[in-house]
C-alpha positions in Angstrom: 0.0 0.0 0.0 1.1 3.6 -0.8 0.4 6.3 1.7 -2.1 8.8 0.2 -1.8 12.5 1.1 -3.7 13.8 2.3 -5.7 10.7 3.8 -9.1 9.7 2.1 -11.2 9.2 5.3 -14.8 7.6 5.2 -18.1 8.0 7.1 -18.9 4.5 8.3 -22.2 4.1 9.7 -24.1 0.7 11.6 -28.1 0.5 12.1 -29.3 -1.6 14.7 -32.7 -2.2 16.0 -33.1 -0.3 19.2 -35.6 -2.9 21.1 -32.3 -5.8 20.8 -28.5 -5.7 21.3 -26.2 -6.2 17.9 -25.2 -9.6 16.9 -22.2 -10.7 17.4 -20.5 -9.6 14.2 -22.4 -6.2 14.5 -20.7 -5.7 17.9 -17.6 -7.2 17.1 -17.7 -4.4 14.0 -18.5 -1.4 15.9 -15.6 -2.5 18.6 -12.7 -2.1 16.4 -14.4 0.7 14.7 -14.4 2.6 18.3 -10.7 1.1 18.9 -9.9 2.6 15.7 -11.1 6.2 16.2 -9.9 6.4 20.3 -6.2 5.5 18.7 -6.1 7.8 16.1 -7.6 10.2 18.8 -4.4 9.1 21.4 -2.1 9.6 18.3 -3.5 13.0 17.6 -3.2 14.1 21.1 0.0 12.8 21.7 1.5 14.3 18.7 0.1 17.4 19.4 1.5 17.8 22.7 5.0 19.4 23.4 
């Protein structure tokens, strides 16, 4: 993969039902996509620091 600049970034949406949880893969999906965005929140605020 080549780095792209600046970075493409994508709106990523999920729809659940609101009367029952996610299924499993649902959940498991909107896990990593919250591990994803608090990381590249830590880098930002790390990198921004002095």
């Amino acid at each position: 993969m080549l780095p792209i600049e600046p970075p493409i970034y994508r709106d990523l949406c999920a729809v659940v039902p609101g009367r029952r949880p996610p299924t499993g893969p649902a959940q498991a999906l909107l896990d990593a996509v919250l591990d994803a965005v608090a990381a590249d929140e830590d880098s930002a605020t790390s990198s921004a620091a002095p």
